[in-house]
C-alpha angles and dihedrals in degrees: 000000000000134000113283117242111214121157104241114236085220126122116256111243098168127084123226130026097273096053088048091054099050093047093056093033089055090043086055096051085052098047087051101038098138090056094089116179093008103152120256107216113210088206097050084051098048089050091051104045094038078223131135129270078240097053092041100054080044096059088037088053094053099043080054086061091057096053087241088115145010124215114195133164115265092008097066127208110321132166122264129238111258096236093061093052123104092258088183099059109117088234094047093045092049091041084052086045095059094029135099086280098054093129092054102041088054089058108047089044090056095043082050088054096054087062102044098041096042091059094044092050086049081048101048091047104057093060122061104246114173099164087047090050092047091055097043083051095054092044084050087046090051093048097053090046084055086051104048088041091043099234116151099187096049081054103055091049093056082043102057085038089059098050091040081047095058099039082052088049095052092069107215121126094219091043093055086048081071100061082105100079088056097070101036086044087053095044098052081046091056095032086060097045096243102113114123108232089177134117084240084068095042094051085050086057094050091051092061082051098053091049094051095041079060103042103239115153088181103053092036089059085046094051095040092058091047084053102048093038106094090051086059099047091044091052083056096056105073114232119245 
């Protein structure tokens, strides 16, 4: 059985053709993910897309380099299996986000962020750090202004700032590597209508301020788990 081909009711975000293609493309493999080693036709492709045999092996190399697919010789273009994809690409992250495993894919991602921000808040808080709590400070200021004005958006930017600015803050190369999983983690929250725009929320993120502002390892981790908390316990909770 090949993959099949379905034009996406999603709004284009991307620029250019080729962009356009692998964004669908990739949408369609995730939609399709149990189908390992279904055949990918070029020529269905090319039909579909009303795209060149040049944009499409383009759009087929780059979904490769992300493990989603394998093209060999005699063997031609097939789907992966999932669990040889780059799970951790920003694109795949945000396909499987919108995809038939959304559920899952909110919670893993969020699981995923307990470990990687609680380090990095053990991490921030055991080096004196005045530019990186400044920062922090301004993020929490920005969130309690989108609060009091209602404005969702304004939010999620001081949001994503906050969490890029601790894992800054933490110091470590590989942890920093990492930063990925922030943004994709914030956006699946948003996207399912679970993230917490109170003053309850902004007072969580303070917490983990003050703590770090103290140095305190202990008390940051703590205030970073009662922050991240409700997400977790939200991605656990399947959408109806």
């Amino acid at each position: 059985m090949s993959l099949p081909l379905s034009s996406l009711n999603r709004p284009k975000r991307r620029r250019g053709l080729h962009g356009e293609v692998v964004n669908e493309l990739g949408q369609m493999i995730v939609t399709n993910e149990g189908l390992t080693n279904s055949p990918i036709v070029i020529d269905d492709l090319v039909q579909h897309f009303g795209a060149s045999r040049t944009v499409i092996r383009e759009a087929i190399r780059c979904l490769e380099s992300k493990g989603m697919i394998s093209a060999r010789p005699n063997v031609g273009t097939v789907i992966r299996p999932v669990n040889e994809w780059n799970l951790l690409d920003p694109e795949v992250m945000e396909w499987r986000a919108l995809g038939p495993q959304a559920h899952n894919q909110r919670k893993e991602l969020n699981e995923l962020r307990q470990v990687v921000e609680l380090f990095a808040a053990r991490l921030a808080a055991a080096t004196e750090n005045p530019t990186a709590w400044q920062l922090l400070t301004e993020s929490v200021m920005d969130m309690d202004d989108a609060v009091r004005l209602d404005q969702a958006d304004q939010f999620d930017h001081a949001d994503a700032c906050f969490h890029r600015h601790l894992i800054s803050a933490a110091g470590s190369v590989m942890v920093n590597h990492l930063s990925a999983i922030v943004p994709r983690g914030l956006i699946t929250c948003t996207e399912s209508t679970t993230c917490d725009y109170t003053e309850a929320s902004v007072e969580r993120h303070q917490a983990v301020v003050q703590a770090l502002r103290q140095q305190d390892s202990k008390e940051a981790e703590r205030a970073m788990r009662d922050l991240l908390a409700k997400p977790l316990d939200s991605a656990l909770e399947p959408t109806t």
